[in-house]
Steps between C-alpha positions, in 0.01 A plus 500: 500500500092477589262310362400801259739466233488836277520854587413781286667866582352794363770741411822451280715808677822362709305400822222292272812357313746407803148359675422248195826432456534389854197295441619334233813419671307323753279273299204699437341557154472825445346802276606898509207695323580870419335701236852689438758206518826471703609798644319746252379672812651706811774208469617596190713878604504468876823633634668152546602535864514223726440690808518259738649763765174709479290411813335820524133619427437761246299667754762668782439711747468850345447314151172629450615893611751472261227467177369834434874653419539176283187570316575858453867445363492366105769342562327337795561088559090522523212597315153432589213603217265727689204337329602147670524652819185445674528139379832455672423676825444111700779403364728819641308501842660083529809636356526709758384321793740262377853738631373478856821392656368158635345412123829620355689227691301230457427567109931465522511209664267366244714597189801478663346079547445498138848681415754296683352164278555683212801360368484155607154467328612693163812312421386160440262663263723730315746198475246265326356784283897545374464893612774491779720751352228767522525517790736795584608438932671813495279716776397843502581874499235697676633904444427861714609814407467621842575386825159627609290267251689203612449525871142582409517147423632366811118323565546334195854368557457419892205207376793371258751530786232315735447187306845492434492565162907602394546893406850722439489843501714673262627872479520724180863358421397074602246599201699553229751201584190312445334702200749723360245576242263672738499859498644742790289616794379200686563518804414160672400151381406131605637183395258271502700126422246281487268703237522314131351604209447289154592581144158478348186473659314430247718278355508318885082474419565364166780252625273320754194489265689295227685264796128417621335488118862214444445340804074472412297773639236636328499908397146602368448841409155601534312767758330329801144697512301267841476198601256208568465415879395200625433424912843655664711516170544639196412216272616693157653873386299657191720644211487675194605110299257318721435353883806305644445274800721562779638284828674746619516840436769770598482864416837692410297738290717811651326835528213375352479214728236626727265508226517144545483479811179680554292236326611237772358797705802594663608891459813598493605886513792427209571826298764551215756666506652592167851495454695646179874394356699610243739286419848675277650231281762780389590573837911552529533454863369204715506462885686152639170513690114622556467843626239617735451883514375551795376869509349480159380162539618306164737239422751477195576129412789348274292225277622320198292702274647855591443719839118489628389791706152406724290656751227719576148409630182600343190413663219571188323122491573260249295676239691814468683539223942557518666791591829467345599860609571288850776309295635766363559672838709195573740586258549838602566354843714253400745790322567678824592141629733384199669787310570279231113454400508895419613433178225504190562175393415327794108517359586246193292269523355569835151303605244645723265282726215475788341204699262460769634431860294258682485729865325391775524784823688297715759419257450121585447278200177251494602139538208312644242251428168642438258474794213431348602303174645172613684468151627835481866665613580848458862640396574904428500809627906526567585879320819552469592173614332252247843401300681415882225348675349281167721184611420499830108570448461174279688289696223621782206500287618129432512362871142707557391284177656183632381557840854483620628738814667820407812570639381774708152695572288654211266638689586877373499385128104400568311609217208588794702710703340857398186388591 
């Protein structure tokens, strides 16, 4: 541990929780500040996939060709509000820059670093927290109707292949051995073994806050509004219940993190992405695992509080106000998928939700000390990887802090790097 003996994280989702946990396992004092409270965020109805076989950037080759159709089609996995348009257009021209084929394989490498740690770095944590049987080690189903859409997803699969990431294909007959509950007419799937996903993600949030409030952390709920610089640090944050003085300061604020980070003076080009679930506690069929739909772009996973069906990306700024038409078109997906869900009944009871992706263009998360604040340390940014890569990201965060040596280069998490 360093000489500076507290840290204070801004942010109470799953990476600000895993990070002050970690802290606190190592000796530090240490405060979580969040003006919600654990998990009452984008951590609270996130799909609950451990997805630590998914290298790949959102941006592909031919990703950005591929939006206009999805924006025209209601049923679309995209929407984008024309009035936020012109404010998003810098973040689309990185997003596409970013599926050039040589920026493709190096964002992969980087995730693909972060992914292969995932486990080793989560189960110590999930262990002490008492939360081991959430998680559910029983891989993925990713499903085609046609031959045609899954070999137009041979890109996609090759980066997998070349990292050695472990994949089965499966015809229309290896499906239903595996899922007799799915419905006829897919043609082609992928086993992905080494995919998890956990029971209750909120309930994962909720699990590690109460281990670190037992074991003597410090959970303040209040809304950080500045803070008070002094020389090369920031001395003290500015709340709505009053100034706190700070050692050392790490930001796990998710998609509103780079609001943050702008008054250390360092811009980041992080945009949300809202995501929508509907979760169906009546549901009479349940998967033995997470599927993937890979031409309509949501997943159906089994949790302990019924069937939750996620996906969808809606790029309107964290102002705009829910759509829950979006989650509704999830369920209308979801019965071409599962024949049992057709039923009327399957709506008791059914909950409807939305959260704010933290997306950065790149797809690479922020984990980084600031370079200009000598106090302050940056974690978020991770999409649709925040549950997977939360472990791994403290336990970073934490040699950064401690001025140990990572375990392998972080030069592509640098919080500078879109300069």
């Amino acid at each position: 541990m360093s000489d500076t003996s507290h840290v204070t994280v801004i942010g109470a989702g799953i990476i600000g929780m895993v990070t002050a946990l970690t802290f606190l396992r190592r000796g530090y004092q240490v405060t979580v500040i969040d003006r919600f409270g654990p998990g009452k965020a984008t951590s609270f109805g996130n799909a609950g996939g451990f997805g630590v076989t998914d290298p790949q950037p959102t941006s592909l080759p031919g990703t950005i060709w591929k939006v206009p159709g999805w924006l025209l089609d209601p049923e679309g996995p995209l929407r984008i509000s024309p009035a936020y348009l012109p404010r998003l257009m810098p973040w689309l021209w990185r997003f596409w820059r970013a599926a050039a084929p040589k920026n493709v394989a190096a964002i992969a490498d980087a995730q693909h670093a972060l992914n292969v740690q995932v486990y080793q770095d989560w189960l110590p944590i999930l262990d002490a927290a008492g939360l081991s049987d959430q998680l559910q080690r029983n891989g993925s189903l990713t499903l085609y109707r046609t031959d045609v859409a899954f070999q137009n997803d041979t890109f996609s699969w090759n980066l997998r292949r070349e990292r050695g990431i472990e994949i089965h294909e499966l015809d229309e007959h290896e499906i239903r051995q595996l899922e007799p509950e799915i419905g006829s007419g897919f043609a082609r799937g992928v086993l992905m073994p080494d995919w998890s996903h956990v029971l209750d993600p909120y309930g994962i949030v909720t699990g590690i806050a109460a281990c670190f409030a037992g074991d003597g952390g410090e959970i303040l709920r209040a809304e950080v509004t500045g803070f008070v610089p002094r020389d090369s640090r920031a001395w003290a944050l500015e709340t709505d219940t009053g100034e706190r003085p700070v050692d050392k300061l790490v930001v796990c604020a998710g998609a509103w993190s780079h609001r943050i980070s702008s008054w250390f003076g360092e811009t980041v080009p992080l945009e949300s992405e809202r995501g929508y679930h509907m979760t169906l506690p009546a549901a009479p069929v349940r998967p033995r695992r997470m599927l993937i739909i890979g031409e309509e772009h949501f997943v159906i996973t089994p949790m302990s509080m019924g069937l939750r069906l996620a996906g969808t990306v809606e790029m309107s700024g964290l102002e705009a106000a829910p759509n829950h038409a979006r989650s509704r078109v999830l369920l209308t997906k979801a019965r071409r998928v599962l024949p049992g869900l057709r039923s009327k009944a399957v709506e008791e009871g059914l909950s409807e939700w939305s959260g704010h992706r933290p997306a950065l263009p790149d797809t690479i998360p922020v984990i980084s000390k600031s370079q200009r604040f000598e106090n302050v340390f940056y974690g978020f940014g991770h999409g649709h990887l925040g549950l997977t890569q939360a472990a791994t990201t403290g336990r970073l965060l934490a040699d950064l802090v401690s001025g140990e040596s990572a375990s392998f280069n972080l030069l592509p998490y640098r919080v500078d790097r879109f300069r």
